[in-house]
C-alpha positions, 0 to 999 in steps of 0.5 A: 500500500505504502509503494503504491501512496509513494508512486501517485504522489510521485508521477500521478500529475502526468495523467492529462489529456491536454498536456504530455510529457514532453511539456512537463520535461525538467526539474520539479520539487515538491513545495514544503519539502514533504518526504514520501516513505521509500523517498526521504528527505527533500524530494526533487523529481527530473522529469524525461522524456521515458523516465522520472529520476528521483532525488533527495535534493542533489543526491540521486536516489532511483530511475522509475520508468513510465509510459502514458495510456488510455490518457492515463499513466501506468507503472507497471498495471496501476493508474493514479490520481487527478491533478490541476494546473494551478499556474504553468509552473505549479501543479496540485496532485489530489487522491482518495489515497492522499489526506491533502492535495500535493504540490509540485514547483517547477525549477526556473533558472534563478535572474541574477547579473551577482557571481556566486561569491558576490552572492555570499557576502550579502546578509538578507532578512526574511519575514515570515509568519511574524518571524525574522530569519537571518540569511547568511551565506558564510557565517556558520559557527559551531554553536549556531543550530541553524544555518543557511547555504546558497547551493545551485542546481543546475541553473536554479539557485537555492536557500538551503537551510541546515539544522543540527548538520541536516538539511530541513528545508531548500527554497528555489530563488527567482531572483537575486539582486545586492538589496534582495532575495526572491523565494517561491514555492511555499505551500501558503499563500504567500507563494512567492516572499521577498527577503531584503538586503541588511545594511 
């Protein structure tokens, strides 16, 4: 039951009558980092042409084959849910099986004119659910619980956010400017949250 739960999550949003699988071709990461049973941790699915290669954020984890039939798309002899295009960048997956709907991001590559390490030296405030969180891409002391990465996956870059020495969560960037930081794929509106230069 487990592997079938893993599976609808996974690939269910290719069913489509009016989109195929050569539009949804790319890099995919589910918003809120939910982990999924035989898949742990931060979930980024490659979508190709004849397979889904699945990622624990940049590590490699597994190849699934799939095909499409009947407007339907099959892993070996099972079908799967429905899904709805929330923008042409966000999809939401939806089953009887799943307690809530399940959304994907789609990567972009990230606007940025700053090389990586111009990048690094600048300090952002985020501002969130009435919380203040510091980003700071190089100060990382040992007594710090949290800390924060700028890592890149192929041309999108994220902030990637380490508790304890483990990745919690990776937030895709849009854009990234000297005054600001650009976030999206949240799960609550709102999606998209600006975080701004200290000075």
């Amino acid at each position: 039951m487990r592997v079938i739960v893993i599976c609808i999550v996974l690939v269910s949003f290719l069913v489509s009558p009016s989109i195929n699988a050569q539009e949804l071709e790319g890099k995919w990461i589910i918003s809120g980092n939910k982990s999924f049973g035989a898949f742990p941790g931060i979930h980024l699915m490659q979508v190709r042409e004849d397979s889904l290669l699945h990622y624990n954020f940049d590590q490699f984890i597994a190849k699934t084959s799939y095909k499409t039939e009947n407007k339907k798309l099959k892993i070996d002899t099972l079908a799967f849910a429905d899904y709805s295009f929330k923008n042409p960048n966000r999809l939401s997956i939806y089953s009887e099986r799943l307690e809530n709907p399940i959304d994907y991001i789609r990567l972009v590559p990230t606007k940025t004119k700053l090389g990586v390490e111009e990048i690094k030296k600048n300090k952002y405030n985020l501002e969130r659910g009435g919380r203040n969180f510091k980003i700071d891409f190089q100060n990382h002391p040992d007594n710090k619980i949290v800390h924060s990465y700028l890592k890149k996956i192929d041309k999108t870059y994220f902030l990637v956010i380490y508790r304890h020495g483990d990745i919690v969560t990776a937030v895709p960037l849009e854009e990234i400017t000297e005054d600001n930081l650009f976030l999206y794929g949240f799960p609550d509106k709102p999606n998209k949250i600006v975080a701004r230069a200290i000075k």
